[in-house]
DOVEX-226209 format. One record per atom (N, C-alpha, C): x, y, z; residue in one letter. Coordinates in steps of 0.1 Angstrom, whole numbers, plus 2048, in hexadecimal, padded with zeros to 3 digits. Example, Ala and Ser with C-alpha at 12.3 -4.5 7.8 and 13.67 -1.06 7.14 Angstrom:
// DOVEX-226209
8847C784EA 87B7D384EA 8847DF84EA 8807EA847S 8897F5847S 88180084FS 
END
This chain:
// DOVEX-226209
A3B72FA64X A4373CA62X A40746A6DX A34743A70X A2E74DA7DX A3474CA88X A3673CA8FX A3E73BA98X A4B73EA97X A5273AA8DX A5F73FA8CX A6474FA8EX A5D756A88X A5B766A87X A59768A9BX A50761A9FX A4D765AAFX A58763AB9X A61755AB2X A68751AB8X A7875DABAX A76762AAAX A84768AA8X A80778AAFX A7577AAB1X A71788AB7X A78787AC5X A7077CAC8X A75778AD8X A84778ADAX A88772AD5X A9C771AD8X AA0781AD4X A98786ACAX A9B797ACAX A9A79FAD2X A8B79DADEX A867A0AE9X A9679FAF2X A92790AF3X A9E793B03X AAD796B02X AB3797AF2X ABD79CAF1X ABE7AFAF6X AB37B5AEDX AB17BEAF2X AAE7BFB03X AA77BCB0CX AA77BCB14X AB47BAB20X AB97B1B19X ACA7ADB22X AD27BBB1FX AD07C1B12X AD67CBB11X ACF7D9B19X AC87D7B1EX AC47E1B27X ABA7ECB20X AB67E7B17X AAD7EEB0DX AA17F4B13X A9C7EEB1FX A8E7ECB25X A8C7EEB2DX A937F8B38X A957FBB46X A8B805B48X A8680AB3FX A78814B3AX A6E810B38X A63815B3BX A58813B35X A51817B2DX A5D821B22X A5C827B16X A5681FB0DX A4C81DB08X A4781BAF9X A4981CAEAX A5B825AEFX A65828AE2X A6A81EAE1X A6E816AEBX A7880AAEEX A767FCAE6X A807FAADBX A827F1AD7X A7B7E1ADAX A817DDAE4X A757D5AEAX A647D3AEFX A647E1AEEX A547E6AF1X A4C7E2ADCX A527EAAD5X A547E1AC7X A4E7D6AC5X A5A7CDACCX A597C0ACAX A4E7BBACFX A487BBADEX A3B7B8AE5X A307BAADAX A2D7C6AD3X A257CBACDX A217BCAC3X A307BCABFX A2E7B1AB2X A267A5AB8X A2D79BABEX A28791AC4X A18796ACBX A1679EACFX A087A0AD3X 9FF7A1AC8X A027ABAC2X 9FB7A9AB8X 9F479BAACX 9FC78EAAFX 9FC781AACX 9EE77CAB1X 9EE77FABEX 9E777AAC8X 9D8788AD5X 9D378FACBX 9C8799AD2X 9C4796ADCX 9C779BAE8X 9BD798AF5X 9C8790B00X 9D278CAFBX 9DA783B00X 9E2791B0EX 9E379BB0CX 9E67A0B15X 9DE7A6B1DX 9D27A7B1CX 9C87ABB26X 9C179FB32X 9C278FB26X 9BC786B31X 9C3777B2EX 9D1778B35X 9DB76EB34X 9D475FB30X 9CB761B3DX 9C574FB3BX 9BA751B37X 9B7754B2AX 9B074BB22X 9B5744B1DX 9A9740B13X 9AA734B09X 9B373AAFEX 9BD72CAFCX 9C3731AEEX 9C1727AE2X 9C1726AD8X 9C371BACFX 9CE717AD2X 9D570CACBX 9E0706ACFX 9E870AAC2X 9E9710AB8X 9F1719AB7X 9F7726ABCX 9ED72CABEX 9EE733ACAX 9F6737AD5X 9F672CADBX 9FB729AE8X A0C72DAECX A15728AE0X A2372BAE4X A2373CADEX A19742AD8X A21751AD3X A1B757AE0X A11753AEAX A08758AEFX A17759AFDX A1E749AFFX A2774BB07X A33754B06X A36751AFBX A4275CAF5X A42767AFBX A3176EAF9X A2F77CAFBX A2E77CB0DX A28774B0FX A2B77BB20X A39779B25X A4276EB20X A4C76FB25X A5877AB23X A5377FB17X A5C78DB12X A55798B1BX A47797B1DX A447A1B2AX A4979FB38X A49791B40X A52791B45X A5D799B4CX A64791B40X A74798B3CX A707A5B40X A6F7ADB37X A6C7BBB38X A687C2B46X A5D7BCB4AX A597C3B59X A637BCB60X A6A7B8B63X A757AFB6CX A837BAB6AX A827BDB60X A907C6B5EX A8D7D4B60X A807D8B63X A7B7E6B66X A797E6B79X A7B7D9B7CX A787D4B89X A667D6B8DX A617D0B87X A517D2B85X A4D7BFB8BX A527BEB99X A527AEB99X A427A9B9AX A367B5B9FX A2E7AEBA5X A227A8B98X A287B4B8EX A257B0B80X A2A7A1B78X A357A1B7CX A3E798B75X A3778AB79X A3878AB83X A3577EB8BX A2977AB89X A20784B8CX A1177EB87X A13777B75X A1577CB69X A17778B5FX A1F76DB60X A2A76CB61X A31760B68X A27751B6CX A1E758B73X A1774EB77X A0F747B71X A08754B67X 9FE752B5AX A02745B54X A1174AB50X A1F744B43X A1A732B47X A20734B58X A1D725B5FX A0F71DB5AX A0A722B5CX 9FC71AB5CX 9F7719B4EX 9F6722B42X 9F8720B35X 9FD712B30X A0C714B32X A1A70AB2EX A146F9B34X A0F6FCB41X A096EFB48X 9FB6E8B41X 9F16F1B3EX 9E76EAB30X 9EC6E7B2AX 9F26E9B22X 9F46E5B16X A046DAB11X A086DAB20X A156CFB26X A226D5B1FX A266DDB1AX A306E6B17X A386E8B23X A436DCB23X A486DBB2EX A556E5B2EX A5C6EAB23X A666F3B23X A606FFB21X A55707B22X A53714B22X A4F713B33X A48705B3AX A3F708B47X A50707B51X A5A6FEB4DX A65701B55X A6E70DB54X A6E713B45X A7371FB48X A6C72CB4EX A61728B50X A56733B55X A5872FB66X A5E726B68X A5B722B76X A68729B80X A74725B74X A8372BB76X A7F73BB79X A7473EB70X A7B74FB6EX A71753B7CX A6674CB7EX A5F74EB8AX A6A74DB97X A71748B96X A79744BA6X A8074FBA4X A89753B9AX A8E75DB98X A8D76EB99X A7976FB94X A7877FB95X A7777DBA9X A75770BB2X A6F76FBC1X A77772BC1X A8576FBBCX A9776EBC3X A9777DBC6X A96780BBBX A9C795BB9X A9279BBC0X A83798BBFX A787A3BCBX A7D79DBD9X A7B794BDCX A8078FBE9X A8D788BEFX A9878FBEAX AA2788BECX AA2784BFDX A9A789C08X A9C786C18X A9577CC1CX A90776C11X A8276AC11X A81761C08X A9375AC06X A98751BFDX A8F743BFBX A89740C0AX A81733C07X A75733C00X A74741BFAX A64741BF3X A6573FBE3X A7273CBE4X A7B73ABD4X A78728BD2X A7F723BDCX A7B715BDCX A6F710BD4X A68710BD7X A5B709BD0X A5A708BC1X A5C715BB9X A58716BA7X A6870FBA7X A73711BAEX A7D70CBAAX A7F6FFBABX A7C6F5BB3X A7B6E6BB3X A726E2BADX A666E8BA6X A5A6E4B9CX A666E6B92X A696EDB91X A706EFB81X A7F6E5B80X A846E2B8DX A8E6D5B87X A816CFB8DX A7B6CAB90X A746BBB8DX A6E6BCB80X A686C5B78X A676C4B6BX A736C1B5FX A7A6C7B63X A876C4B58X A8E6BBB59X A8F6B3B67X A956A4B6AX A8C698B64X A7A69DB64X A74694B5BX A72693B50X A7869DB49X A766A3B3AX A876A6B32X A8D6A0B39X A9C6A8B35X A9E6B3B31X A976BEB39X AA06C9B32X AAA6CEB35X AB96CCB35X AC46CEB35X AC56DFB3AX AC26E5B31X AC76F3B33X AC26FDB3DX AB26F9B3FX AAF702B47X AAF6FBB57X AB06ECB55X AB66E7B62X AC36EBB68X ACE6EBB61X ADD6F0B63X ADD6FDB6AX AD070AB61X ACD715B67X AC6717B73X ABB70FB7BX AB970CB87X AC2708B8EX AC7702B8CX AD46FDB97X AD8707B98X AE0714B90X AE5722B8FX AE0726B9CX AD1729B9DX AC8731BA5X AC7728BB0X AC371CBAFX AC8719BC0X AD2719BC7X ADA71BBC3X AEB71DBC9X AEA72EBCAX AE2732BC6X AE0741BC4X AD9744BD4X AC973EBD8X AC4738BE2X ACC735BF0X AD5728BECX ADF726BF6X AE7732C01X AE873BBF7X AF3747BF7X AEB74FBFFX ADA751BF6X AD575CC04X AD3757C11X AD474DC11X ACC744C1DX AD8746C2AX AE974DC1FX AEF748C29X AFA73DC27X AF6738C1FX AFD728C20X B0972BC12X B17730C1AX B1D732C0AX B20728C04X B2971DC0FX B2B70DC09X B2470AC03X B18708C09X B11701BFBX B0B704BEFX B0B711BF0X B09714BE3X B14718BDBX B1D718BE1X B29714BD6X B2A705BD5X B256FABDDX B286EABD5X B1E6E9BCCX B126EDBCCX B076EBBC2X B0A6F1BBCX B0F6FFBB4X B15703BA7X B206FCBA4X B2A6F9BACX B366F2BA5X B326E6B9DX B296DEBA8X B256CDBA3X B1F6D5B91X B126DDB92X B0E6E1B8AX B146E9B79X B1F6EBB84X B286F4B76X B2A6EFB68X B2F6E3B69X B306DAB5BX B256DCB52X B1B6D7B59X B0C6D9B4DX B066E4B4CX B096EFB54X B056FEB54X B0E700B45X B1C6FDB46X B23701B36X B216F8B2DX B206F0B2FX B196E3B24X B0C6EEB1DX B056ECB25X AF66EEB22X AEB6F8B1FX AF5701B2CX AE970FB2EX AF171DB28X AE7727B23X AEC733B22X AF373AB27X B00741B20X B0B743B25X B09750B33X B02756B33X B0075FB3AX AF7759B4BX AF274CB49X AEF743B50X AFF741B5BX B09739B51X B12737B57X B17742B5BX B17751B57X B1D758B5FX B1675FB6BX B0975AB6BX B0275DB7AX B07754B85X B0B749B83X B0F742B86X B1C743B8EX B25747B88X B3574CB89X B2E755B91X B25763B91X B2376BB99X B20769BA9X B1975EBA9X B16758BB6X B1F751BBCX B28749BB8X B37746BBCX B3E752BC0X B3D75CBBAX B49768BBAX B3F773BCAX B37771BCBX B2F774BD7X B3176BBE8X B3175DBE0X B34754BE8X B40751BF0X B4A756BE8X B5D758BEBX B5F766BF7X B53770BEFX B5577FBF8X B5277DC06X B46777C03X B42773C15X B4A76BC1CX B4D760C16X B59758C1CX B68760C1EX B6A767C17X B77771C17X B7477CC23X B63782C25X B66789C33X B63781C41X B5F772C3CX B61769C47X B6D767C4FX B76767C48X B86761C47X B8F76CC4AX B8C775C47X B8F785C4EX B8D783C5EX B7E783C62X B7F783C6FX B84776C79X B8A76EC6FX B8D75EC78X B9E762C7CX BA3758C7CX BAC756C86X BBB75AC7EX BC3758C81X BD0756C79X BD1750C6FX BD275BC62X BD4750C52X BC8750C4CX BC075BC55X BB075CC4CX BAF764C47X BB9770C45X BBF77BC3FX BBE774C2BX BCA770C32X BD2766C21X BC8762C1CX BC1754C25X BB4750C1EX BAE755C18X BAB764C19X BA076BC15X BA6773C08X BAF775C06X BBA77BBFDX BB8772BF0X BB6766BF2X BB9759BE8X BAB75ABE1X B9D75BBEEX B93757BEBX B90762BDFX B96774BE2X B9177DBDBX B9877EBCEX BA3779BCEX BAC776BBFX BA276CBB7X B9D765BBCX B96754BB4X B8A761BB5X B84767BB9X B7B76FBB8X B7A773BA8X B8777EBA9X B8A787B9FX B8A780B91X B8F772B93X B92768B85X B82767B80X B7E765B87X B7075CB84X B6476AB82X B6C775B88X B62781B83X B64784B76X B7277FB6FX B7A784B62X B7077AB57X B6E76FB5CX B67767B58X B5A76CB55X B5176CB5EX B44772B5CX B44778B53X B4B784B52X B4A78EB49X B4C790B3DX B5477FB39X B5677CB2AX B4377BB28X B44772B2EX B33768B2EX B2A774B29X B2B781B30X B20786B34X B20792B23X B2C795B22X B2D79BB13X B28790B0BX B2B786B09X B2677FB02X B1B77DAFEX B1477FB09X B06781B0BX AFC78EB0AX B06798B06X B047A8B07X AFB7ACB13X B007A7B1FX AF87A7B2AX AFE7B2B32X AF47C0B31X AF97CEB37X AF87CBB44X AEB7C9B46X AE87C6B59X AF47BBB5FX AF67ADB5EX AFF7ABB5FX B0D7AFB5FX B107B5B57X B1E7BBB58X B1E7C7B62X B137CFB68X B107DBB70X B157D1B7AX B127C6B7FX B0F7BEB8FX B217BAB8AX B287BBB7BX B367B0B80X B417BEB86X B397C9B80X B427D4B81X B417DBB8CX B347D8B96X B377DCBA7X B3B7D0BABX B3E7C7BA9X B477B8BB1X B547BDBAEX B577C0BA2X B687C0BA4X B6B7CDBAFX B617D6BAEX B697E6BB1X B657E0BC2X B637DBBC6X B5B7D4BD6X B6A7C9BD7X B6E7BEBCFX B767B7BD3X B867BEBD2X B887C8BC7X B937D0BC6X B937DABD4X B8B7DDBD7X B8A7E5BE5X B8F7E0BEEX B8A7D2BF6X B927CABFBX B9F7C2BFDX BA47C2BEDX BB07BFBECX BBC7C8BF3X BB57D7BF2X BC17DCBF8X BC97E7BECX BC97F0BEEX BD57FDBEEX BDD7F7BD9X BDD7EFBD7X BE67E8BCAX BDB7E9BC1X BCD7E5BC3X BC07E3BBAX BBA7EDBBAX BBC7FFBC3X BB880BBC0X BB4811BB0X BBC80ABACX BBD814B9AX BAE808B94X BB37FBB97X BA57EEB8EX B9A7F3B9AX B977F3BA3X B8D7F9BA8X B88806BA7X B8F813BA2X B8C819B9DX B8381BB8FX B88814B88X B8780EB7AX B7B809B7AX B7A7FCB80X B6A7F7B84X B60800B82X B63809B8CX B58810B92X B57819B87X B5F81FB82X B5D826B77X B5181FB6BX B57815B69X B4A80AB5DX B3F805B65X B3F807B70X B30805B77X B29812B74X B3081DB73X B2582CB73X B2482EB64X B2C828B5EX B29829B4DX B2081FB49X B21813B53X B17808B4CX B0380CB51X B06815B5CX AFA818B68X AF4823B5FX AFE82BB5AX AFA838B4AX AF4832B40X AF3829B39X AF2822B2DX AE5819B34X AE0815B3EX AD7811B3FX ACE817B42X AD1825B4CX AC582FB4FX AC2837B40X AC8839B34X AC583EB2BX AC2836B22X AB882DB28X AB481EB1EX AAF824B0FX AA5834B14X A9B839B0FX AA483CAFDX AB2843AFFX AB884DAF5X ABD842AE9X AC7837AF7X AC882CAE9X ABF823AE1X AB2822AE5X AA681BADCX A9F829AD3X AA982DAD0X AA3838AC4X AA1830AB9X AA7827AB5X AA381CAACX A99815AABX A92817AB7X A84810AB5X A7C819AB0X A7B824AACX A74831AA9X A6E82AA9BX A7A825A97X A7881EA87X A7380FA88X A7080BA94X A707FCA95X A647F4A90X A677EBA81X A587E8A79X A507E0A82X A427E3A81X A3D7DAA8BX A357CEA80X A3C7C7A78X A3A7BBA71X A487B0A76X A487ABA7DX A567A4A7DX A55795A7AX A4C797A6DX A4A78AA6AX A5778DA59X A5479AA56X A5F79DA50X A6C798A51X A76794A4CX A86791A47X A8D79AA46X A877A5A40X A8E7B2A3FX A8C7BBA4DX A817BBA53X A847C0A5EX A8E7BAA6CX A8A7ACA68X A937A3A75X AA17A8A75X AA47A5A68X AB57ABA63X AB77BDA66X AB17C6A65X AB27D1A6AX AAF7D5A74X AA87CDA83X AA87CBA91X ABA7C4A92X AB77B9A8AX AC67AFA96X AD17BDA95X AD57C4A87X AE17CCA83X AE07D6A8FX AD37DBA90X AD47E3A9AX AD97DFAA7X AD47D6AAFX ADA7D1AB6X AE37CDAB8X AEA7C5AB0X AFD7C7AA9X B007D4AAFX B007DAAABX B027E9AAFX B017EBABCX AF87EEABDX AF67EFACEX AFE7E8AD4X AFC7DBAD0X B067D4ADDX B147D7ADBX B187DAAD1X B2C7E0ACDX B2C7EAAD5X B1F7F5AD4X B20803ADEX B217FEAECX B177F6AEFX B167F1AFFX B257ECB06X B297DEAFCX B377DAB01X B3E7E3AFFX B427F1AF8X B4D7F8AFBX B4D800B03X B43808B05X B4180AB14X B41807B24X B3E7FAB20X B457F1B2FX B507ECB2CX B5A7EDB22X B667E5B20X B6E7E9B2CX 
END
């Protein structure tokens, strides 16, 4: 029952988190709550990662760093993140917990991606540990989502082809398999990949005009896309990055897309509001039980967040 309770904290954790709950390092904050709970499971566990744990232990002990993590990654706190990250790594690897050490490996390449986006090859390494773990372990989902992030890789490197053929090949099992907001990172990197090619095609020769007209329409479709994904996922941050793409590719379009590029921009500064005041909408956590082994409390966290997220999506609608 213990694990179960840690488990449902945790999916509470990063829901809240996608919703932008956490961009503070307010201690009012919903998610800050949640940490409490899961630490409290496990004493000591946040002052000295690598100790010893009993083997019960062990997955609430991962839970909890990964919801820290999360958290310092969304405050942009990478040098933090990363070190724990690494903890997460080496933990997951004693004790052969091959889907918490690959997803710890994914989210490693990932906080490198965002601090160093100019220094794409330093991504490489946790990211080919982590498909060579999930190709020998089958894990479907979080493999599909590495592919995402190398094609992501490709793109800073430069190389837009091919990170558009390694997402395309990849696309099938990314929607098969992985978290929807996965596949809409995904679409995002595509929709990045078209722009560059579209001001490639601008400066080429005759008919590179048109080209580029085409590339930014298939742009706009696949941004429409994302954005289903990313509500789906009540993913604020995400939808912030779909709502300066469109108002960036409507710019481009030309003089007809003034009013949707206007518009854009407008739900980028309403969605950019709602995250810098992470602090006012986690007034709910004021009340937040710190037993969440409770039934009655889980059910009066999820409603709340129900809520929140109806407030969030109508706000970026």
């Amino acid at each position: 029952a213990d694990v179960c309770s840690d488990t449902v904290a945790f999916v509470l954790h990063d829901w809240s988190v996608r919703l932008g709950l956490d961009t503070s390092t307010s201690k009012m904050s919903l998610p800050c709550a949640i940490r409490l709970h899961l630490s409290s499971r496990i004493p000591g566990c946040t002052r000295n990662s690598d100790r010893k744990f009993s083997r019960d232990m062990v997955e609430p002990a991962l839970l909890l760093m990964e919801a820290q993590t999360a958290s310092l990654s969304s405050q942009k706190r990478y040098e933090q993140a990363m070190e724990i990250t690494q903890q997460s790594i080496r933990l997951a690897s004693q004790h052969s917990l091959h889907v918490h050490r690959a997803r710890n490996l994914l989210r490693l390449a990932n906080i490198r991606c965002d601090c160093i986006p100019s220094q794409p090859t330093l991504v490489l390494p946790p990211l080919l540990e982590c498909l060579s773990v999930c190709e020998q372990h089958g894990i479907d989902p979080i493999h599909a989502a590495a592919l995402g992030t190398l094609g992501k890789i490709h793109l800073l490197m430069g190389n837009c082809r091919m990170a558009r053929s390694v997402i395309n090949a990849a696309m099938p099992s990314m929607i098969q398999a992985a978290p929807s907001d996965v596949v809409a990172g995904a679409l995002l990197t595509l929709v990045k990949c078209d722009l560059a090619l579209a001001r490639e095609g601008d400066s080429n020769s005759t008919g590179g005009e048109q080209r580029s007209k085409k590339l930014l329409h298939r742009s706009m479709s696949m941004l429409s896309e994302a954005e289903r994904k990313a509500r789906d996922m009540s993913n604020m941050l995400m939808l912030l990055e779909i709502h300066y793409l469109r108002a960036q590719i409507c710019n481009q379009l030309g003089p007809n897309y003034v009013p949707e590029r206007d518009f854009a921009s407008k739900q980028f500064v309403r969605v950019s509001k709602w995250l810098r005041n992470g602090g006012e909408i986690n007034s709910l956590a004021k009340a937040a039980p710190s037993n969440l082994s409770d039934p009655d409390s889980i059910s009066s966290i999820t409603e709340s967040l129900v809520s929140l997220s109806s407030k969030a999506m109508a706000i970026s609608a």
